[in-house]
C-alpha positions in Angstrom: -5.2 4.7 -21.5 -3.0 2.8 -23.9 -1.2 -0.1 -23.5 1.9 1.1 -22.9 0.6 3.4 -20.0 -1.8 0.6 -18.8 1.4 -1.6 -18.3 3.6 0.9 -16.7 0.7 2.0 -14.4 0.7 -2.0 -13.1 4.1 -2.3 -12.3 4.2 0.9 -10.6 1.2 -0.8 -8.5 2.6 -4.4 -8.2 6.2 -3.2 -7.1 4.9 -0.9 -5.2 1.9 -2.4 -3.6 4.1 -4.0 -0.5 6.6 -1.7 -0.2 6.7 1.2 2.4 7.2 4.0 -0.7 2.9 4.0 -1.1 1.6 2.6 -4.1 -1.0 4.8 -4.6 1.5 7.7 -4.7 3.5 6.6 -7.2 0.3 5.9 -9.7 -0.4 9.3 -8.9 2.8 10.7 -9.7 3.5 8.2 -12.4 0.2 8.8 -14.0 1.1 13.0 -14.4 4.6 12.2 -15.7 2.7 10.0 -18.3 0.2 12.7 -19.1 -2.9 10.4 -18.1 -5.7 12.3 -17.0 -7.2 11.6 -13.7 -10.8 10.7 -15.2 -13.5 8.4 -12.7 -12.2 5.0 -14.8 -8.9 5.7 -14.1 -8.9 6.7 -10.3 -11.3 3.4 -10.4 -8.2 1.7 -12.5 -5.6 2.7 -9.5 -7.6 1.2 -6.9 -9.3 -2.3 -8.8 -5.8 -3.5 -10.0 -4.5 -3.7 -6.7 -6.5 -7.1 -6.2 -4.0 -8.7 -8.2 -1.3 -7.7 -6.5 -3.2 -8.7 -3.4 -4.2 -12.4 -5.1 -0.1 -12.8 -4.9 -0.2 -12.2 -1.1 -2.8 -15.1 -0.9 -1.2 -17.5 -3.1 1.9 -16.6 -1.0 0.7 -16.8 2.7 -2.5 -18.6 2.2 -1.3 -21.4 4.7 -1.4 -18.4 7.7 -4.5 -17.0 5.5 -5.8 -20.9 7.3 -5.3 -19.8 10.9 -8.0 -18.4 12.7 -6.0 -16.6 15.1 -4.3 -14.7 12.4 -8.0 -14.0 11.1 -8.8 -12.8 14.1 -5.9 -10.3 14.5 -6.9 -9.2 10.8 -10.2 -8.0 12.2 -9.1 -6.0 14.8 -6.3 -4.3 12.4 -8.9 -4.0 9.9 -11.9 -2.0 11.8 -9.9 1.2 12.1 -9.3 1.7 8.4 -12.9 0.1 7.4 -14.4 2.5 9.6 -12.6 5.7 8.0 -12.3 4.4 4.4 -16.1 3.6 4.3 -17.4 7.7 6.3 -14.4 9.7 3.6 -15.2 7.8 0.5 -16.3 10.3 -1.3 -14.1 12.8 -0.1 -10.8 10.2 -0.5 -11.9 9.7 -3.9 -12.5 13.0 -5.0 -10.4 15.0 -3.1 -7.2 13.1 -1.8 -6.7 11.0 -4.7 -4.9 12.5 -7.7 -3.4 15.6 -5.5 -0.1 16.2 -6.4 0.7 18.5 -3.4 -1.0 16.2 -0.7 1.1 13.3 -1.9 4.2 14.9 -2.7 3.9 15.9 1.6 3.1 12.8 2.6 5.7 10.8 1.1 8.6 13.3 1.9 7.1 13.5 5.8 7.0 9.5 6.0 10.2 9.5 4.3 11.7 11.4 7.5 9.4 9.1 10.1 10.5 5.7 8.5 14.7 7.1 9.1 13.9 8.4 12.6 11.5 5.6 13.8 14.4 2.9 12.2 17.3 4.9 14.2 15.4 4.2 17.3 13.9 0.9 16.5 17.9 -0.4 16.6 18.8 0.4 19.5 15.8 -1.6 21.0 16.5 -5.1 21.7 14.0 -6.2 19.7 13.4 -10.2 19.6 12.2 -12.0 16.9 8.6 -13.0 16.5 5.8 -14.5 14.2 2.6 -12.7 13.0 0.5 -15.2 14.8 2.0 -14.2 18.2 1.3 -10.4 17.6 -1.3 -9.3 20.4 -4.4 -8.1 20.3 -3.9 -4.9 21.2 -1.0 -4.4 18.7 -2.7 -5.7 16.0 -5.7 -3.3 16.9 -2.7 -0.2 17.2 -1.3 -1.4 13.8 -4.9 -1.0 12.3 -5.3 3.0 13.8 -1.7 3.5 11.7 -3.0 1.6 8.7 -5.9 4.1 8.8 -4.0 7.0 8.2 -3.0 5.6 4.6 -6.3 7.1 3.3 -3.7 10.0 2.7 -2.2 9.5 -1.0 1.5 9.6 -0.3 1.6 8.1 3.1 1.7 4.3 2.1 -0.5 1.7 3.8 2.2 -0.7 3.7 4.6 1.6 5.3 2.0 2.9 8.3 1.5 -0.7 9.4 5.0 -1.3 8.8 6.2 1.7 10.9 3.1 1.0 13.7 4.5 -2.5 13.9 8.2 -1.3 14.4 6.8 1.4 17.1 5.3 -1.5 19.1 8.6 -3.8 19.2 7.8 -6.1 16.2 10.8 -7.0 14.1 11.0 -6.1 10.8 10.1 -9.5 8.5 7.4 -10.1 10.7 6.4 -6.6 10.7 6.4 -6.5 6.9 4.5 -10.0 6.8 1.5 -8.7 9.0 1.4 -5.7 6.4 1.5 -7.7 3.5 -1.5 -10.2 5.3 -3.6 -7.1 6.1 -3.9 -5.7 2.8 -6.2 -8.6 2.2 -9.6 -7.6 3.9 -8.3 -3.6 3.2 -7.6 -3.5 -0.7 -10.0 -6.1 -1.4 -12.8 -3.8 0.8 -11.7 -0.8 -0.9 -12.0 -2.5 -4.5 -15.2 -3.7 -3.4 -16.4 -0.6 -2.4 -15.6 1.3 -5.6 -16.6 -2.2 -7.8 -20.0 -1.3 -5.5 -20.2 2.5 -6.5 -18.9 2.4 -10.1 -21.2 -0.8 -11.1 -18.2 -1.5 -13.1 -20.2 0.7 -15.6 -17.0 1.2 -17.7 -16.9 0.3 -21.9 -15.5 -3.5 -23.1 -12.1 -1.8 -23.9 -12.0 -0.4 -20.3 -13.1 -3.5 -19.1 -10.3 -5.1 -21.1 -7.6 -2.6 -19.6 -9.0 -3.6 -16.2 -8.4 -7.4 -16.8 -4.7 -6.8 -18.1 -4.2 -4.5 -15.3 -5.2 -7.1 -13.2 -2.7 -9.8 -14.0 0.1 -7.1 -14.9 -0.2 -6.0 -11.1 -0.2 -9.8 -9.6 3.0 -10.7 -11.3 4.9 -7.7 -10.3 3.6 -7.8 -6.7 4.0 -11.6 -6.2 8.1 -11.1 -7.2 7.9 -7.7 -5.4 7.1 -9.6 -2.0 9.8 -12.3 -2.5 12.2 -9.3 -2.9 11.5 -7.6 0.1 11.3 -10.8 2.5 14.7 -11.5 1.1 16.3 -8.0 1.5 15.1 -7.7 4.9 17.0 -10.4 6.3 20.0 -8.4 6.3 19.2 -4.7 6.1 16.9 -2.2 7.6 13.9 0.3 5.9 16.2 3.3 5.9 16.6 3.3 2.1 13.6 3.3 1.7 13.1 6.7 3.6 15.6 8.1 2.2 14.1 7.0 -1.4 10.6 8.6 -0.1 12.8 11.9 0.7 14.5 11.9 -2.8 11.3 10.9 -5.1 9.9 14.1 -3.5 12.1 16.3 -3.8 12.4 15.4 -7.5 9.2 15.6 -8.1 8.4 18.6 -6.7 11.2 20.4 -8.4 10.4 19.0 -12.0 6.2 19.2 -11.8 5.3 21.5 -9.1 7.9 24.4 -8.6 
């Protein structure tokens, strides 16, 4: 990759990272529409750069990051998606990731569940809250959504986001919790392909990597700001309806 492509790539991750229109969807996409190949650096690229955009979430929240209860209710979101990211490596690595067609599908499908699910989440009489008064068991039913993400397309932020609105958790805090749990789950993931891959990449790779890196953190840590912000007065609809358009489009100018 280039540097051109290297920082277009990290934007794409940073913006994307926290909102519900998945991340690793758009590199996917983005990635054909620049023409970069879908080699074992680069899937390792897509998945190592999203610790900096995770590094803006602790700098962010790192004063909840403190609270032991929130730790707690990490843990229990976490095991789901620990447990099926660690048995389908292989095959999410070199199956799922860098399919067009599967996510293509999965964002046009979660596109239509984030409108429906929103539509029905406002007529609820939903009261604010704070992620450290989230339950247990909710945190454990946001983790079985969040494992679901393994799907390119799907977005982890927007399956917690959308398991969190299903169980009656308002929106900021809702998008909060998702932005917390992508902590233990990128950083495991990254760790897990650092682990395979023995980081056994050239020094110009290595160098890509690094500006990746902080590319990814400053796009994400102004990406989060923006979305807290928004959400105070509106709901995730545009963003469905986004997930529906992006799909479409792509489909009719790369896969038709």
């Amino acid at each position: 990759m280039n540097l051109v492509q290297t920082l277009i790539l990290s934007f794409t991750e940073g913006v994307s990272e926290f909102l519900p229109v998945s991340s690793t969807g758009h590199l996917v996409l983005v990635s054909q529409i620049l023409g970069v190949i879908q080699t074992e650096f680069v899937k390792s690229f897509e998945i190592i750069i999203q610790l900096g955009a995770i590094l803006a979430v602790v700098i962010l929240y790192y004063k909840k990051l403190l609270d032991k209860k929130v730790w707690l209710q990490i843990f229990l979101a976490f095991i789901p998606s620990a447990t099926v990211g660690f048995i389908l490596y292989k095959f999410i690595k070199d199956i799922l990731i860098g399919n067009s067609w599967i996510t293509v599908i999965a964002m046009l499908l979660g596109g239509i569940a984030f409108i429906l699910i929103e539509i029905w989440h406002r007529k609820k009489d939903i009261v604010p809250t704070s992620i450290e008064k989230i339950s247990n068991k909710n945190a454990f039913i946001i983790g079985l959504f969040q494992s679901v993400s393994i799907i390119p397309g799907v977005s982890r932020a927007g399956s917690t986001i959308l398991g969190a609105l299903i169980v009656g958790i308002d929106r900021k805090t809702a998008a909060e919790f998702s932005f917390i749990l992508a902590v233990p789950t990128i950083a495991g993931a990254s760790a897990l392909d650092i682990f395979e891959t023995k980081l056994s990449f050239s020094s110009s790779e290595l160098i890509t990597l690094i500006i990746g890196f902080i590319a990814s953190f400053i796009f994400a840590y102004l990406s989060v700001k923006w979305l807290i912000k928004y959400l105070q007065k509106h709901s995730f609809i545009a963003f469905g309806v986004y997930r529906i358009i992006a799909s479409v489009v792509f489909y009719l100018i790369f896969l038709r």
